[in-house]
N, C-alpha and C positions, 0 to 999 in steps of 0.2 A: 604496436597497433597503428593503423594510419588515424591520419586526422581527419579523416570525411565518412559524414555522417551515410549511412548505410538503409537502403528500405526494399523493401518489398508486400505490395498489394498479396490479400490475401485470394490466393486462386485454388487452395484446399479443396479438396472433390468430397466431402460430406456427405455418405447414402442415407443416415441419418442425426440428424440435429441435437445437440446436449439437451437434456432435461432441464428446463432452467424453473423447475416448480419450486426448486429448495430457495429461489433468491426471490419468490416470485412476492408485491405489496405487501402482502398480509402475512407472508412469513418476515420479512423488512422490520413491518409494523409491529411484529412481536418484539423484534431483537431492540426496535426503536425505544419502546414503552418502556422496555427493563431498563435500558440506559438514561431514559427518563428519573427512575427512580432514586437515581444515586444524588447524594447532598452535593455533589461536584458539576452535577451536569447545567453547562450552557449552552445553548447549540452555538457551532463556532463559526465565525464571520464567513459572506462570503466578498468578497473583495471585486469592484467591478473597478478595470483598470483603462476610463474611457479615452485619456489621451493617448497611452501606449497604442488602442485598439486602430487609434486614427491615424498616428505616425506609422501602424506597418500597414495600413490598410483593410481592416478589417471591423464588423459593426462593433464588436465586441467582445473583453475577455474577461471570464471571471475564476475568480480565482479562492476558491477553499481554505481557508488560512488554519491549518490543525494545530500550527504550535500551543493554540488557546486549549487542548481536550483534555480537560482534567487534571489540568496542573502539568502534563505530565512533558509539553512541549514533541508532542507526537499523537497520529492516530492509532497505533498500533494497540493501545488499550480497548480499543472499541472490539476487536476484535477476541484476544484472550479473555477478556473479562465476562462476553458472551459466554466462550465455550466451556470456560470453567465453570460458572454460573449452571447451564444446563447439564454440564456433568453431572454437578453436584443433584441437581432438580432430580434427576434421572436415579440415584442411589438413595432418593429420597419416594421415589414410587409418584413422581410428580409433573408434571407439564411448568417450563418457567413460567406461563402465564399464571400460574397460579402464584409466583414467589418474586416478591421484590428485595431488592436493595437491606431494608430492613429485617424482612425473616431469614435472608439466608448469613445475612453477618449475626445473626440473637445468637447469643450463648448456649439457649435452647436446641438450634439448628448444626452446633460444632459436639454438643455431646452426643447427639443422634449420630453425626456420620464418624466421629472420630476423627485421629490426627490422618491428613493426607498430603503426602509430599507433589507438588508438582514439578515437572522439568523442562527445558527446553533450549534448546538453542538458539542465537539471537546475534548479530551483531552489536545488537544495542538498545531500539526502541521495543522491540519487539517483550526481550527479558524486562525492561522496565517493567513493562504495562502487564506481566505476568507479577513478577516478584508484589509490583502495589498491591494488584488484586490478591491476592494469595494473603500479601496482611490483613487488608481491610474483610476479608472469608476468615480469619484467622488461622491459618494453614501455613504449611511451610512452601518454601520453593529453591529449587536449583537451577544456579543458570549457567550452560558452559557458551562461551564467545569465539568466536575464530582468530585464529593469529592474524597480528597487526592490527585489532579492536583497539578501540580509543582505551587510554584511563580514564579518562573524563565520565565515558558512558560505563565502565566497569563500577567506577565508585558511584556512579547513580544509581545503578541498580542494586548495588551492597547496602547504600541509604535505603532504600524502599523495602531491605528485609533478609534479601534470597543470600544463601549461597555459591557467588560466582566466582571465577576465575576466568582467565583467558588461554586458553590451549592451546597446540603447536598445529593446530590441524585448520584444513578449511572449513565453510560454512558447513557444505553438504555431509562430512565426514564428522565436525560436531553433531548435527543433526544426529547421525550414526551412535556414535556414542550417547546422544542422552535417551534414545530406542533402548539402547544396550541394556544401561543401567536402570532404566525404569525396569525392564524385563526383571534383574536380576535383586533388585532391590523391594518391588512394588509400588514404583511410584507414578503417576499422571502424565505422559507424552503430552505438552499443548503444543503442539508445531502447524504452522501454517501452510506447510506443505504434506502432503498424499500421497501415499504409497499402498500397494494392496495390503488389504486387510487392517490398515489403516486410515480410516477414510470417512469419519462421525465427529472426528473433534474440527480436522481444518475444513470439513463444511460448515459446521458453527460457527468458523472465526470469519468463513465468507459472511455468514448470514453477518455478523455484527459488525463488519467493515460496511457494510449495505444501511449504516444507521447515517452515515454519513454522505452517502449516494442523496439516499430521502432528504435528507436534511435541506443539501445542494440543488434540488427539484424546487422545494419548495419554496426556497427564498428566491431564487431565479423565478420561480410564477408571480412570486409576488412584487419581482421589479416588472412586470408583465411581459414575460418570456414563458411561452409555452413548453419550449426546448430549444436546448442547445443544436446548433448544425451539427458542431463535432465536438469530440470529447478527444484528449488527450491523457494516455491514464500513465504511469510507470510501472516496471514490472520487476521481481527478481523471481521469484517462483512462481509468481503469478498468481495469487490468492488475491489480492486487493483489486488487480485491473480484471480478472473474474469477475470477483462480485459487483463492480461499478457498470461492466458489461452484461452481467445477466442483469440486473435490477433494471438499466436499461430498456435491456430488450424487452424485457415484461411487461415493462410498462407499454413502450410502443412499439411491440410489435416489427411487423416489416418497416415500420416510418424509423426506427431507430436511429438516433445520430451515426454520424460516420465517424469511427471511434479509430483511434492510432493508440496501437500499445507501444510505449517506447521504453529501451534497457539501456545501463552501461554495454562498451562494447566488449568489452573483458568477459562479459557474461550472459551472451546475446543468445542465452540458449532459446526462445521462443522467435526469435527470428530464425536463427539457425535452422529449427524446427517448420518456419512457415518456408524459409529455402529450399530445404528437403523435399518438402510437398505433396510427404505420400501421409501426413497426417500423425503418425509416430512423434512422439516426441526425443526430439535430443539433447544431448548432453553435454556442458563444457567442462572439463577438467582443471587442475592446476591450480594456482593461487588467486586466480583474478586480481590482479593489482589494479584497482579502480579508486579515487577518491569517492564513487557512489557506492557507499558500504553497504546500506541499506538493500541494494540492489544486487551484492553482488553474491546472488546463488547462479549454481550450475544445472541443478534438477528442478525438471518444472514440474509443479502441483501437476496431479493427474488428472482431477476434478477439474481446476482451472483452465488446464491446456484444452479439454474437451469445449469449452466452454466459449473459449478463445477461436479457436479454428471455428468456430459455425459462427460466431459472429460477427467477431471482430472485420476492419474492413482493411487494417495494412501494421505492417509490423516494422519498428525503426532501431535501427545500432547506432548508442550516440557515444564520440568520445569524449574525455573528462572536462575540455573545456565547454561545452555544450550543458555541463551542468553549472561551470562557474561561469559562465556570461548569465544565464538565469539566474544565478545568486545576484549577480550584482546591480541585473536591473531590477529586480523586486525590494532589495533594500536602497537603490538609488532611485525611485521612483523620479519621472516627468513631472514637473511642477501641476499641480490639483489633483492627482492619483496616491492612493494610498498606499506607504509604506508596509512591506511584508517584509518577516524576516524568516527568512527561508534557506533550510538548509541543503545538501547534494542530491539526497534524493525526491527533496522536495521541487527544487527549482531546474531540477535538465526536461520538464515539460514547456516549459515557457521558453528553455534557451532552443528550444526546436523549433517551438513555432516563428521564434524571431528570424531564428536561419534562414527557415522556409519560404519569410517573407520577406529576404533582402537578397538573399543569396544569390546569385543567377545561375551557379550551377545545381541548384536546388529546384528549378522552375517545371521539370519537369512534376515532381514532386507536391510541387503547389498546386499546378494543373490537374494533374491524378485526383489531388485531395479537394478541389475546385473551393481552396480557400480564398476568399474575395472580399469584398465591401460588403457583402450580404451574409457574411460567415461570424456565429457566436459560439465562440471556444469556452469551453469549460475547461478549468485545469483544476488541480488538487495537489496546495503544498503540503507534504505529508508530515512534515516534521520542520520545526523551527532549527537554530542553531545548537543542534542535541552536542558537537563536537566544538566550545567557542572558539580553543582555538584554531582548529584548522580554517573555521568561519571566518573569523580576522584573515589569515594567512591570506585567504582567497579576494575576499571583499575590500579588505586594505592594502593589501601587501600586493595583489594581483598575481597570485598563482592560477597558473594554468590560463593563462593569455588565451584568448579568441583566435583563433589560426585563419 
């Protein structure tokens, strides 16, 4: 793959605009409240980084620090933890508004629905934050991983309960198999990606990635920031920069930040897709060999991609150093800005925006995106150092040098 970073505005011909009522406050609000209920929740920092903002020239960037969510050093619980939660609500003949934290972990609530297996595929954060929840529901879970999956993130997730292994296959093609065997066995699909007739659970996990959208709104109001100019989200299937863009748009409407979805480029299938242009989503194939793991699906959610094309405003292909120069300046912070420790697919949002504002062959890019002294970026590190070592390798060792 080359080493320059890759974009395209989005020019998608839309005859009509994705439904964005399922991301819409007060569905938010719901998914909010429930995650309120859990004895683990703190809402997690948000990080204003105002030296860095001045040295690349811009007012300001802030930064969502998730490694804090639940213990779990990832956001990806926000998500699964929703969708199982109203699974469950739903075999209970029930609305989650009506069930928190407490009644659906009572003992009372697991002899009512009985033993139920969940499954799902995951690089990593993702099967975490199912495997915990699934203990603390008291439930089982299985988690299968893509070839070249951390041990580190295997035997985390085997600490928090589930059944995993790592298998010889890619992300999309695990994905495949834990379809399969839910069919064959009966057990619970939680995947964050959409396929037809699939298509009620990885809305849910948008709705609950959206607890941290709100979250990011309202600490930002209350350094008195009305909104961000633009948002920077990351994407592999695109479930999370979905919901960070519909919750968005809901809120404001036409005024919506100018929002950049950005991917590893091994896996740049929603770029691929905004290149294309006729609205279709594509596909990337093969291994994707990327140090962004997190990131690296081939199929993109089909809710999400709908979602993406009507609002989004430009779509970016980043290669692996683009996410370890972001590693290294979020944990090397500018002397009076806060240290983040931030992992590959948490930090290639920040190592873009640094590009964009130093780069010269980037300028056109900065121009399009009319990034300037008047410009307050949002970012969202999603995940801390879920993998420490490859962390060190990167942050100490200096793999994958700045090109």
């Amino acid at each position: 793959m080359s080493n320059k970073i890759l974009w395209k505005l989005n020019t998608i011909k839309v005859d009509k605009k994705a439904d964005i009522d399922f991301l819409s406050q007060s569905e938010i609000e719901k998914a909010r409240k429930f995650h309120e209920s859990f004895p683990q929740y703190t809402k997690t920092p948000l990080v204003s980084l105002d030296n860095l903002s001045k040295k690349l020239g811009l007012e300001g960037i802030y930064v969502k620090d998730e490694s804090y969510r639940f213990g779990l050093n990832a956001f990806k619980v926000l998500g699964g933890s929703y969708a199982m939660s109203k699974y469950l609500a739903q075999k209970l003949g029930k609305d989650i508004s009506e069930l928190d934290y407490e009644k659906l972990t009572s003992e009372k609530t697991r002899k009512q629905l009985g033993e139920i297996t969940f499954v799902t595929a995951t690089d990593g954060n993702h099967g975490r934050g199912v495997a915990w929840t699934a203990t603390q529901l008291k439930q089982k879970s299985v988690v299968y991983m893509p070839k070249g999956s951390s041990l580190t993130r295997l035997e985390n997730i085997r600490k928090e309960g589930a059944e995993a292994s790592i298998t010889d296959m890619n992300y999309d093609d695990a994905v495949r198999l834990a379809a399969e065997n839910a069919k064959n066995y009966g057990w619970v699909v939680v995947q964050d990606t959409a396929w037809e007739g699939y298509e009620d659970i990885p809305a849910w996990i948008m709705q609950g990635y959206g607890t941290m959208a709100s979250e990011a709104l309202e600490q930002l109001n209350s350094l008195g920031i009305e909104k961000p100019t633009h948002i920077f989200v990351q994407a592999g299937v695109g479930s999370f920069a979905g919901a960070v863009q519909g919750y968005f748009t809901s809120v404001f409407k036409n005024a919506c930040p100018t929002t950049v979805i950005v991917e590893a480029d091994e896996a740049a299938c929603l770029y691929k897709s905004a290149l294309q242009g006729d609205g279709r989503p594509q596909i990337v194939t093969g291994d994707m060999p990327t140090i962004v793991a997190g990131l690296a699906c081939g199929e993109p959610n089909i809710i999400a991609w709908e979602v993406l094309k009507s609002y989004s405003s430009m779509f970016a292909s980043c290669p692996d150093w683009v996410a370890a120069k972001g590693m290294r300046m979020l944990g090397n912070p500018l002397k009076g800005d806060e240290r983040v420790i931030s992992g590959e697919s948490g930090a290639v949002t920040l190592g873009l925006v640094a590009a964009i504002m130093t780069r010269a062959e980037l300028k056109d890019m900065r121009e399009a995106l009319k990034l300037d002294e008047n410009s307050r970026v949002l970012l969202f590190s999603t995940e801390g150092d879920t993998d420490p070592d490859k962390y060190r390798s990167i942050v100490w060792d200096g793999e994958y040098p700045s090109y």
